[in-house]
PDB file of N, CA, C and O in Angstrom:
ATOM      1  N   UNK A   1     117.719 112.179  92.603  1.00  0.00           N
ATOM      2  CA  UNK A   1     116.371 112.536  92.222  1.00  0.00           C
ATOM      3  C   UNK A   1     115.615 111.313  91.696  1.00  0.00           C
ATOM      4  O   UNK A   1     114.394 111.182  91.609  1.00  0.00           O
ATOM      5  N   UNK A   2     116.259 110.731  91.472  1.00  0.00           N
ATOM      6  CA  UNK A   2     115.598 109.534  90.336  1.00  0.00           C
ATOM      7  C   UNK A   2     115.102 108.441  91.799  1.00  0.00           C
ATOM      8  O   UNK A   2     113.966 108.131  92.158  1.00  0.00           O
ATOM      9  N   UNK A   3     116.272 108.106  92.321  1.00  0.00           N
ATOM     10  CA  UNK A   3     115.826 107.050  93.721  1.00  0.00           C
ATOM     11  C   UNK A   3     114.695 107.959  94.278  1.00  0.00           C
ATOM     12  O   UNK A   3     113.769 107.218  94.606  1.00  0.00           O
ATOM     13  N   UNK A   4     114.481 108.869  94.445  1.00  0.00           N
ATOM     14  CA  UNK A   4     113.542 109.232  95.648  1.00  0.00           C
ATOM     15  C   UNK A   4     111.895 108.990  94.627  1.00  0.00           C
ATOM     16  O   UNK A   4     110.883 108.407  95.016  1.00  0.00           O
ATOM     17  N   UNK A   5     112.095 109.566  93.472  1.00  0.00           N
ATOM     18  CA  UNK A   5     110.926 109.141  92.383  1.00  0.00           C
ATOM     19  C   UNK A   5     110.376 107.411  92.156  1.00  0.00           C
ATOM     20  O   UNK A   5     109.298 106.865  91.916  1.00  0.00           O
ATOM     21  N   UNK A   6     112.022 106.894  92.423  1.00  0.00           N
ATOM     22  CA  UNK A   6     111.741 105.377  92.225  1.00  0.00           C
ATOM     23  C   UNK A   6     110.564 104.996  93.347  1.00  0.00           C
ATOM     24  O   UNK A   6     109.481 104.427  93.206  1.00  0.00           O
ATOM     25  N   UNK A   7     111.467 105.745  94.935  1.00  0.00           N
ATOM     26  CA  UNK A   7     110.920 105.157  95.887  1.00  0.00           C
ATOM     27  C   UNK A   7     109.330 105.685  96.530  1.00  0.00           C
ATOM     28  O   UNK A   7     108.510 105.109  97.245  1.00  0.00           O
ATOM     29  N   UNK A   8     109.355 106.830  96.000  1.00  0.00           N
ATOM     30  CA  UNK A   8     107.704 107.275  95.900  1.00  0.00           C
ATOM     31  C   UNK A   8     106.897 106.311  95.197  1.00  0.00           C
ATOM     32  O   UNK A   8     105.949 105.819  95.808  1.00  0.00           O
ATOM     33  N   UNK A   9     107.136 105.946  93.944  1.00  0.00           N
ATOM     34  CA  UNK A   9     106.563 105.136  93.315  1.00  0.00           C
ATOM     35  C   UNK A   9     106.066 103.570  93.918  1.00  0.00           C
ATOM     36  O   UNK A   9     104.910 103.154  94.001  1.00  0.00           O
ATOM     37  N   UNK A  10     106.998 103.054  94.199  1.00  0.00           N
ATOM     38  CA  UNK A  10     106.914 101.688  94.715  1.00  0.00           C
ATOM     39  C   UNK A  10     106.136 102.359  96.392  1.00  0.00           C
ATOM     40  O   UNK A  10     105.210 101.624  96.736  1.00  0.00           O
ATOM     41  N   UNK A  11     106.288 103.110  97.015  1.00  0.00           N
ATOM     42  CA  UNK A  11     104.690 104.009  98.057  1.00  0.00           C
ATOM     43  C   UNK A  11     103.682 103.602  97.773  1.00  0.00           C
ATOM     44  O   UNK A  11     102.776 102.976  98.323  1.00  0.00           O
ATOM     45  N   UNK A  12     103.946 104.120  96.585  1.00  0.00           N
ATOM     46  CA  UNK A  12     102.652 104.269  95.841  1.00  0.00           C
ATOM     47  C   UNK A  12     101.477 102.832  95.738  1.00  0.00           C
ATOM     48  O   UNK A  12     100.330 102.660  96.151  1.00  0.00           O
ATOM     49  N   UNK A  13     102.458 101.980  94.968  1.00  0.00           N
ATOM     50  CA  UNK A  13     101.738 100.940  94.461  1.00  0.00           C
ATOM     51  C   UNK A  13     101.692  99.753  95.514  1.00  0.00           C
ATOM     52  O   UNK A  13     101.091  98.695  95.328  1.00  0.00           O
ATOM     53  N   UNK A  14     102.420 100.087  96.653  1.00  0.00           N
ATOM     54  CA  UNK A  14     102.363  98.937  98.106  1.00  0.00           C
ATOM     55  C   UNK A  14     100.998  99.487  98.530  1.00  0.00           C
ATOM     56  O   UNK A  14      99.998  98.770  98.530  1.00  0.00           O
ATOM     57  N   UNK A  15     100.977 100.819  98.902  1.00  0.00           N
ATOM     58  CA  UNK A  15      99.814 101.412  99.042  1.00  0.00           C
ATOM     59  C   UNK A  15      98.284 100.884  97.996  1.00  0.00           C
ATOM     60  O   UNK A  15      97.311 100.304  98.476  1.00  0.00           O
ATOM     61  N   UNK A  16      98.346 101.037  97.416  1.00  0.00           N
ATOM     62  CA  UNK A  16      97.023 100.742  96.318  1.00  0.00           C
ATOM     63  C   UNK A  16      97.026  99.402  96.608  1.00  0.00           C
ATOM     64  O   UNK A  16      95.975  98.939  97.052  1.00  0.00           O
ATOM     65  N   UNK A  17      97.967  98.669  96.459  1.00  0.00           N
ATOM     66  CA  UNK A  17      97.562  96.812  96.654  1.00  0.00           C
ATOM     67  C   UNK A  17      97.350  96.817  97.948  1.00  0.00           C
ATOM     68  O   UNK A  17      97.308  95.636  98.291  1.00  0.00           O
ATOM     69  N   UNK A  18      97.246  97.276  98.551  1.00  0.00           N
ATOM     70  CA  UNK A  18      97.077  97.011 100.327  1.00  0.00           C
ATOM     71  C   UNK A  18      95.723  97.005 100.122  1.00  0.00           C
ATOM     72  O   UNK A  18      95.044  96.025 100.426  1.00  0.00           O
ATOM     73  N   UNK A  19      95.053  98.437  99.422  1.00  0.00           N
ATOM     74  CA  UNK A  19      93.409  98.916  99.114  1.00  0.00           C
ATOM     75  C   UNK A  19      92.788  97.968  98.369  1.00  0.00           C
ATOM     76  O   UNK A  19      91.605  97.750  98.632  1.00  0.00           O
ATOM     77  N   UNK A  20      93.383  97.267  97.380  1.00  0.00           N
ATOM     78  CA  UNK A  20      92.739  96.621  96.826  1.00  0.00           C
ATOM     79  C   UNK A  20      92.687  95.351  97.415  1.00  0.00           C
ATOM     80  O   UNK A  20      91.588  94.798  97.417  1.00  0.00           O
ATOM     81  N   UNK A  21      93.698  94.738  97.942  1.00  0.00           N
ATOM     82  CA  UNK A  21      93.622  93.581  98.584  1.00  0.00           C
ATOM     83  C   UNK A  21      92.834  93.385 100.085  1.00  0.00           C
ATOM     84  O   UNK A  21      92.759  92.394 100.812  1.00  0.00           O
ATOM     85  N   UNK A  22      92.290  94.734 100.228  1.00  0.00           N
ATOM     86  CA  UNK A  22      91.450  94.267 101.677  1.00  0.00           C
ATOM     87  C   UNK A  22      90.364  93.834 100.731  1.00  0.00           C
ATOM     88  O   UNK A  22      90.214  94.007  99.522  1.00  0.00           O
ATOM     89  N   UNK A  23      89.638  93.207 101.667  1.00  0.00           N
ATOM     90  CA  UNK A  23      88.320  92.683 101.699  1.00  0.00           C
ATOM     91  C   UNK A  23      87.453  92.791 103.081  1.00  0.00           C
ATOM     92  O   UNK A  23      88.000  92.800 104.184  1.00  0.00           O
ATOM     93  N   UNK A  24      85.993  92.874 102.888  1.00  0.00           N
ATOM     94  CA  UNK A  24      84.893  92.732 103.755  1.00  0.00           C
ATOM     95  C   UNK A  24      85.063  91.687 104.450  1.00  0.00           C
ATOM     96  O   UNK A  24      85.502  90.829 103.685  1.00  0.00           O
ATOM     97  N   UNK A  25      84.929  91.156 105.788  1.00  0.00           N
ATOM     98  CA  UNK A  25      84.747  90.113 106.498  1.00  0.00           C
ATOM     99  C   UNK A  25      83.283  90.090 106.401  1.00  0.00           C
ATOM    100  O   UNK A  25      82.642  90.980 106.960  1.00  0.00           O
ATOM    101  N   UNK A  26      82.500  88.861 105.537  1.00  0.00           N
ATOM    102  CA  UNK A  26      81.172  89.259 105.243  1.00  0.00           C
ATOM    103  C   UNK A  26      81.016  87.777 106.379  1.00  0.00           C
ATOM    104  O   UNK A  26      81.625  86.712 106.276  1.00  0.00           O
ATOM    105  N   UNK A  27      80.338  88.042 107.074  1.00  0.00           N
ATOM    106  CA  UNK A  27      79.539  86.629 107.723  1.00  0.00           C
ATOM    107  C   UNK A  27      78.183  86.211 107.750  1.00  0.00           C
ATOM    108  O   UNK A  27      77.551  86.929 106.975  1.00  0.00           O
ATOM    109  N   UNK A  28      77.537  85.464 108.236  1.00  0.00           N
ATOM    110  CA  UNK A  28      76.187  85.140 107.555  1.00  0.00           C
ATOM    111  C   UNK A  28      75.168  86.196 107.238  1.00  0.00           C
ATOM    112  O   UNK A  28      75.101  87.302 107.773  1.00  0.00           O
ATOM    113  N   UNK A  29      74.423  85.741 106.350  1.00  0.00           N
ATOM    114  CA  UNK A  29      73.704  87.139 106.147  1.00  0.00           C
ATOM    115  C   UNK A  29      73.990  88.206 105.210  1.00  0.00           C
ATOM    116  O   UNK A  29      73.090  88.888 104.721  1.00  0.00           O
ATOM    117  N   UNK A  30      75.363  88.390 104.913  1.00  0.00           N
ATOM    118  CA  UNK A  30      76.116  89.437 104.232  1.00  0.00           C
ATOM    119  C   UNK A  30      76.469  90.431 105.011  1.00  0.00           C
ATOM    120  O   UNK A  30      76.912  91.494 104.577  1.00  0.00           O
ATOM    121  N   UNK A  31      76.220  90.036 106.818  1.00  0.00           N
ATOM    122  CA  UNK A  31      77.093  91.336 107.455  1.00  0.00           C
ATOM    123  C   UNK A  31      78.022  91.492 107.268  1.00  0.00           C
ATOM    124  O   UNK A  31      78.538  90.691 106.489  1.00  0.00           O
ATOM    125  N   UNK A  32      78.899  92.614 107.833  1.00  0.00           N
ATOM    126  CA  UNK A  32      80.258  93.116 107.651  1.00  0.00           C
ATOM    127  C   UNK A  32      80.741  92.167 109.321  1.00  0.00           C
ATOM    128  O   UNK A  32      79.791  91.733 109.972  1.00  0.00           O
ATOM    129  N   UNK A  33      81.754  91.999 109.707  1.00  0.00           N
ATOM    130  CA  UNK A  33      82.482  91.810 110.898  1.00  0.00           C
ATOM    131  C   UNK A  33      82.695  92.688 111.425  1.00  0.00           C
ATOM    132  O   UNK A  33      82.302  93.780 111.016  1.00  0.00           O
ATOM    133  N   UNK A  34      83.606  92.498 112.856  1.00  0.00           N
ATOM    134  CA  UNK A  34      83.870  93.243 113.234  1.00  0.00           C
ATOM    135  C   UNK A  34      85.114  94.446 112.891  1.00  0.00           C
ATOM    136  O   UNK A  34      85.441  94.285 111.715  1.00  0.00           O
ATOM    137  N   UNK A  35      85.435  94.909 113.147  1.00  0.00           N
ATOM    138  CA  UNK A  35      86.135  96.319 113.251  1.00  0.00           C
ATOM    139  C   UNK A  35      87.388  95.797 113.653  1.00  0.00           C
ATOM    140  O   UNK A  35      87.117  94.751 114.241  1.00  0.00           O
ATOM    141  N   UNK A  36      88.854  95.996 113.653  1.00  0.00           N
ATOM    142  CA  UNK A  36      89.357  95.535 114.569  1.00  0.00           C
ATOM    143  C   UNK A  36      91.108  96.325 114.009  1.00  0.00           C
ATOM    144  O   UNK A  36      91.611  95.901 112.969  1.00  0.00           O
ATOM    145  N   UNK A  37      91.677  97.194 114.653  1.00  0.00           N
ATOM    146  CA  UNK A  37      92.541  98.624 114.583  1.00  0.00           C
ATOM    147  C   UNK A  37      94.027  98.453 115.144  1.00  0.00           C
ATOM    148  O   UNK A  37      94.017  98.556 116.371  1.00  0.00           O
ATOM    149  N   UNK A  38      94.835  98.307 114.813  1.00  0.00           N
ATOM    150  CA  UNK A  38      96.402  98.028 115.457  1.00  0.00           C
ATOM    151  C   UNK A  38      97.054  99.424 115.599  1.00  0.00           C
ATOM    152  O   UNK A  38      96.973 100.138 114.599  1.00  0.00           O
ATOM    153  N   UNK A  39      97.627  99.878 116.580  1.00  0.00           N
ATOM    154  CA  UNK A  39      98.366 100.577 116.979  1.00  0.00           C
ATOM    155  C   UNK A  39      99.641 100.893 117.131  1.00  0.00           C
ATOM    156  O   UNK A  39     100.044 100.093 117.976  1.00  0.00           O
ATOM    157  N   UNK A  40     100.652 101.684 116.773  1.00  0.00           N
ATOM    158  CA  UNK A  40     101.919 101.464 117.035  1.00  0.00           C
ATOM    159  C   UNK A  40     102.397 102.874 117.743  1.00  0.00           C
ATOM    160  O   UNK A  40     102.236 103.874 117.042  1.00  0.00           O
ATOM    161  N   UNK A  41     102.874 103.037 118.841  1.00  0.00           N
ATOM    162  CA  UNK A  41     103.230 103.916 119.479  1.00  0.00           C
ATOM    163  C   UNK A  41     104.491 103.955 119.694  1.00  0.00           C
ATOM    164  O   UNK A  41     104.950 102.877 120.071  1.00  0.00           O
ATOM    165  N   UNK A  42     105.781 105.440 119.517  1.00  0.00           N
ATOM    166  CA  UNK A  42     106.656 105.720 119.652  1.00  0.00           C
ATOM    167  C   UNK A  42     107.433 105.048 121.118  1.00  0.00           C
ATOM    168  O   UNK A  42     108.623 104.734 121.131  1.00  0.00           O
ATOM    169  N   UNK A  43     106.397 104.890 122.457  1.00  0.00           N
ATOM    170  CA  UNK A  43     107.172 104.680 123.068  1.00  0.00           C
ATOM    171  C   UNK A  43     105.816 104.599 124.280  1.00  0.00           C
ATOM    172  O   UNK A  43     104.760 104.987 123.779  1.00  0.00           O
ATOM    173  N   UNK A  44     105.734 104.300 125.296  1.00  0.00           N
ATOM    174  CA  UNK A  44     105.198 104.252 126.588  1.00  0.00           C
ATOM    175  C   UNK A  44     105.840 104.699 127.987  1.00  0.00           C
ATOM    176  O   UNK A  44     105.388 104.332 129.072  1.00  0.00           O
ATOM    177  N   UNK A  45     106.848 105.461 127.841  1.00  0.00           N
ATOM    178  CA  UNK A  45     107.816 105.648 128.746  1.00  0.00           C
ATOM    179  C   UNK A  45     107.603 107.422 128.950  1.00  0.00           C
ATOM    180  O   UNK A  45     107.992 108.085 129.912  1.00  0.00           O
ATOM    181  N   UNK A  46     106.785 107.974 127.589  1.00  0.00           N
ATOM    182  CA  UNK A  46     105.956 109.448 127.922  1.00  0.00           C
ATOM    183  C   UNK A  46     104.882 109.565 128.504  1.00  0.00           C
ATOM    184  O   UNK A  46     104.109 108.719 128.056  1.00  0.00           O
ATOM    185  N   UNK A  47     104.444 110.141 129.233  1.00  0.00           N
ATOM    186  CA  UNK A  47     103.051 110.337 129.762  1.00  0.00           C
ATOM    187  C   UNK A  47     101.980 111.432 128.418  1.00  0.00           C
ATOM    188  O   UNK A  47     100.800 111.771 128.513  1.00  0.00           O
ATOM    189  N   UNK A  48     102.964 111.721 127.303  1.00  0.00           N
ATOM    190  CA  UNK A  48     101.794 111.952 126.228  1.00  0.00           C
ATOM    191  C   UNK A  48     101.150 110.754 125.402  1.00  0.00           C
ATOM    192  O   UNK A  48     100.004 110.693 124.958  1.00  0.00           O
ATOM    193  N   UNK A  49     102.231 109.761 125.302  1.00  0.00           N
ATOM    194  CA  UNK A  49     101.465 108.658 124.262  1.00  0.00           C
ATOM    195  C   UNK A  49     100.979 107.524 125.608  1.00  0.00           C
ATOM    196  O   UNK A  49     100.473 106.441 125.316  1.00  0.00           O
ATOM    197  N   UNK A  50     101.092 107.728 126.339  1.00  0.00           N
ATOM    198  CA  UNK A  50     100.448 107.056 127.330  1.00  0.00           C
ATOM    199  C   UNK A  50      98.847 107.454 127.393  1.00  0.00           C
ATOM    200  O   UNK A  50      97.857 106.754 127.607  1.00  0.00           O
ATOM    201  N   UNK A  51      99.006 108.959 127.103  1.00  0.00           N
ATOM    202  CA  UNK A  51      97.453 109.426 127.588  1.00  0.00           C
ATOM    203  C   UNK A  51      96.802 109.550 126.367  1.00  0.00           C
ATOM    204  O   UNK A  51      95.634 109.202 126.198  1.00  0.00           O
ATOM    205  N   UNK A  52      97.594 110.088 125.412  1.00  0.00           N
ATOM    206  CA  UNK A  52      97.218 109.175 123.642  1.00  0.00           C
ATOM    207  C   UNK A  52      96.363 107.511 123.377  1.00  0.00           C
ATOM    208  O   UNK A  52      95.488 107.212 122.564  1.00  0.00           O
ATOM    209  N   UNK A  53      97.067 106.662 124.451  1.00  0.00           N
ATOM    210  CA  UNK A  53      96.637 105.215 123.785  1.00  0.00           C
ATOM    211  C   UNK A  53      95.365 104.997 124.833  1.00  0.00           C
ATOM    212  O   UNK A  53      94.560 104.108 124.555  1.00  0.00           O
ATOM    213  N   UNK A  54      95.165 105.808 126.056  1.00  0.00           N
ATOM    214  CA  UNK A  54      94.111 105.803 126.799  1.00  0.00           C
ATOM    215  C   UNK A  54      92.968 106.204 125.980  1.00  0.00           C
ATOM    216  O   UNK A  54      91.946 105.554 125.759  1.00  0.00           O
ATOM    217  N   UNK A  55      93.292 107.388 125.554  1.00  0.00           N
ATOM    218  CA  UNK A  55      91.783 108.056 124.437  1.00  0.00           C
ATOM    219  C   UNK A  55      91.581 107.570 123.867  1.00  0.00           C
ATOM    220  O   UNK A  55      90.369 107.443 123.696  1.00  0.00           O
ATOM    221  N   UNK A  56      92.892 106.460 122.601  1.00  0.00           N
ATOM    222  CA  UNK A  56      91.971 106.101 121.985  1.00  0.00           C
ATOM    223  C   UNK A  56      91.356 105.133 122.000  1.00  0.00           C
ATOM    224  O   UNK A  56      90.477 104.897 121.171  1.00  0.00           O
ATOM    225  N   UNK A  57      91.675 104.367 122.934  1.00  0.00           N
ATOM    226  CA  UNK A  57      91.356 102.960 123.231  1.00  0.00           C
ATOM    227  C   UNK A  57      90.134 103.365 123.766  1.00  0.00           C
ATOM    228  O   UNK A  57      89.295 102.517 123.463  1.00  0.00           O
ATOM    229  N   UNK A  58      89.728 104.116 124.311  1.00  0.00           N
ATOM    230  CA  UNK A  58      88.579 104.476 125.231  1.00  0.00           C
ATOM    231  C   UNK A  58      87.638 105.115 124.130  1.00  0.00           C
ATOM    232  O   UNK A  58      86.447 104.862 124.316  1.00  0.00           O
ATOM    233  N   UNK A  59      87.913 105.857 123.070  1.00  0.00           N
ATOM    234  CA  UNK A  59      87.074 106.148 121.576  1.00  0.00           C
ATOM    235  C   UNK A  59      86.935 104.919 121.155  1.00  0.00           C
ATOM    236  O   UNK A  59      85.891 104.370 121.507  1.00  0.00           O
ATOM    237  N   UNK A  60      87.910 104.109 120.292  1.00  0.00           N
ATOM    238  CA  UNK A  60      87.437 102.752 119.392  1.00  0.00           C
ATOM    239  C   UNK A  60      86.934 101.894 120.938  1.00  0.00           C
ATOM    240  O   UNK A  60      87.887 101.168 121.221  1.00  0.00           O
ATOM    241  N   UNK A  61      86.003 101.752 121.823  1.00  0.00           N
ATOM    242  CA  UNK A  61      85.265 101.163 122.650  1.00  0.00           C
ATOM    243  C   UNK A  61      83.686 101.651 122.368  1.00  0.00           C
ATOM    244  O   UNK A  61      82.740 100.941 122.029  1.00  0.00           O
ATOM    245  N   UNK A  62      83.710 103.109 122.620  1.00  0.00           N
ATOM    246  CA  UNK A  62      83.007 103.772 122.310  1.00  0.00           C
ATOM    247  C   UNK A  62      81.995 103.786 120.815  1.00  0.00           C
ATOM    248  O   UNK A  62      80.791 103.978 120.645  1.00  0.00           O
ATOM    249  N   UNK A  63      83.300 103.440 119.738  1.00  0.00           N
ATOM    250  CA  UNK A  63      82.875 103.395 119.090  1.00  0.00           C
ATOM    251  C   UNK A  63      82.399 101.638 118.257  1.00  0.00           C
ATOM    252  O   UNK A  63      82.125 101.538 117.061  1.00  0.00           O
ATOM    253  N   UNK A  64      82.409 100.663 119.071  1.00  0.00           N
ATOM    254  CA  UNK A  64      82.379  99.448 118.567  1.00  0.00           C
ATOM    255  C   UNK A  64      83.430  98.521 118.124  1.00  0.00           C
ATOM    256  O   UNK A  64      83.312  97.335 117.816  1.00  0.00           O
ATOM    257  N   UNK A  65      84.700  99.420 118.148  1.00  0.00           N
ATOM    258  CA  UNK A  65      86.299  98.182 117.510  1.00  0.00           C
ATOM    259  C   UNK A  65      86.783  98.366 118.466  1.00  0.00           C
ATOM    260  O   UNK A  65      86.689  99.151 119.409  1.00  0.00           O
ATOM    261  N   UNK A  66      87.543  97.274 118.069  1.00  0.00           N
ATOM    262  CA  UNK A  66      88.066  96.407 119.298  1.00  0.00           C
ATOM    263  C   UNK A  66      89.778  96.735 118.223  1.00  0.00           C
ATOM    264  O   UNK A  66      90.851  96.277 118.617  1.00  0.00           O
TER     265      UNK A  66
END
């Protein structure tokens, strides 16, 4: 009980420093940058995450990230 509390915890706080440690890509002007999204898929050898990485690649286009 105690390890699984430990290991929630340390979740926890990798999580929050991740949040706090992003930052804005501000470039001239004070815009924001671009967008830009990594993916990790179980496998490519299904024709579900195959047709999974089609949508979304074809949404974040749609929607401006790359």
């Amino acid at each position: 009980m105690k390890v699984s509390k430990l290991l929630l915890a340390a979740a926890m706080v990798v999580m929050l420093l991740g949040m706090v440690s992003c930052k804005k890509d501000t470039a001239t002007d004070g815009k924001t940058g671009s967008v830009k999204i990594g993916l990790s898929l179980p496998t490519q050898r299904e024709e579900r995450w195959v047709r999974d990485k089609i949508k979304m690649v074809d949404v974040a286009k749609d929607l401006g990230v790359e």
